[in-house]
C-alpha positions, 0 to 999 in steps of 0.5 A: 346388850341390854340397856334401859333407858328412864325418860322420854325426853330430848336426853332420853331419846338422844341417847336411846336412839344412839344405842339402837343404832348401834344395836343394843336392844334398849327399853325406854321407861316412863310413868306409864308402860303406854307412854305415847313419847316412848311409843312414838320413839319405839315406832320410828325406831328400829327392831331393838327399841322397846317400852315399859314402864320405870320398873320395866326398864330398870329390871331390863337392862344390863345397865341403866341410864337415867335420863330423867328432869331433875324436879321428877327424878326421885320419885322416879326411882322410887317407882323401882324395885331397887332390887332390879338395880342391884349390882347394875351400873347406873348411869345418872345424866339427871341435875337438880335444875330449878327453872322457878326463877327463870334463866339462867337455873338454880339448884333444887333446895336440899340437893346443893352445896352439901348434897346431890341428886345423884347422892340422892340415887345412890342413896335409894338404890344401895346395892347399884352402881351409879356413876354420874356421867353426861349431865355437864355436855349437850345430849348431841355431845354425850353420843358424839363427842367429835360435834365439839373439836372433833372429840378433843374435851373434857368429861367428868365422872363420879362414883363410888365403884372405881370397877363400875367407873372403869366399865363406864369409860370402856363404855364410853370410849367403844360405843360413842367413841369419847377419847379416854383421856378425856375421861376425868374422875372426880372420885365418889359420889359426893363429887356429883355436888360440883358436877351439878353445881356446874350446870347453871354456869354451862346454861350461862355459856351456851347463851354467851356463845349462842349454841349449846354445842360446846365444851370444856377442856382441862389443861395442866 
């Protein structure tokens, strides 16, 4: 499969180099189609890694990870054709994390409480499907879910498409090998509010317990 990957760090290349290795052909996107961060990553990589440009890489893939800070993230996807994106399943890792005050984060102004960055997304690309997915795990986590009690954790997801949610679990389950059970929907987009509003507290954790390989479980 095709896949574009937008942004060139540590999430982006965690994830772009997973989909390589398990031979998808992927195109990482950033500002510039020169990046030297994605030119590095596509030297060290094998045949299937490839550059460009936010444009690029959304027109690429089949379907499109957004990988991007937080602060930067809108004008990123403004720099894309939407028209590249429709009908695309759209996978958005991005949060809304202001680190202007230190640790642990906040939320940017205007993107918490009654909106999200990934409301935002959808917004600006109407015709694609975006699913927020990833942003409440470490990178390490979201392509191998078995670094935290050998895969036995929750996720969340959230999006308005329950087709495009389902492809994204299918996806999920068959390339990084999460458990489907773990895959717990929120519902639409506007669910992103609370998946985001999580982060902060994620931040907090991972310094009580000193390492950022860990998760959560939902029990009932």
């Amino acid at each position: 499969m095709n896949i574009g990957v937008l942004g060139t760090g540590m999430v982006g290349e965690t994830i772009a180099t997973a989909l390589t290795e398990k031979g998808h052909n992927v195109r990482m996107g950033s500002r510039s189609a020169n990046n030297e961060k994605a030119a590095g990553w596509v030297k060290k990589s094998n045949n299937h890694a490839s550059q460009g440009d936010f444009n690029d890489a959304a027109s690429f893939g089949e379907i499109v990870f957004l990988c991007l800070n937080g602060a930067h993230t809108l004008d990123a996807v403004g720099a894309v054709d939407a028209e590249n994106v429709a009908s695309k399943v759209v996978m958005d890792v991005t949060n809304p994390l202001d680190f202007s005050r230190g640790m642990p984060p906040g939320l940017l102004d205007g993107l918490s409480n009654f909106n999200s960055l990934g409301e935002e997304i959808q917004k600006a690309w109407p015709a694609a499907k975006v699913v927020k997915v990833f942003n409440t795990v470490n990178c390490n986590v979201m392509v191998n879910p078995k670094l935290v009690n050998n895969g036995d954790h929750s996720l969340f997801i959230c999006g308005d498409d329950a087709d495009a949610k389902n492809k994204v679990k299918h996806f999920l389950v068959d390339t990084f090998g999460w458990k489907a059970d773990n895959l717990l929907d929120l519902g639409g987009i506007q669910s992103a509010r609370v998946t985001e509003a999580y982060v902060p507290l994620w931040v907090s954790m991972m310094q009580a317990v000193g390492t950022p390989m860990f998760s959560i479980k939902v029990v009932k």
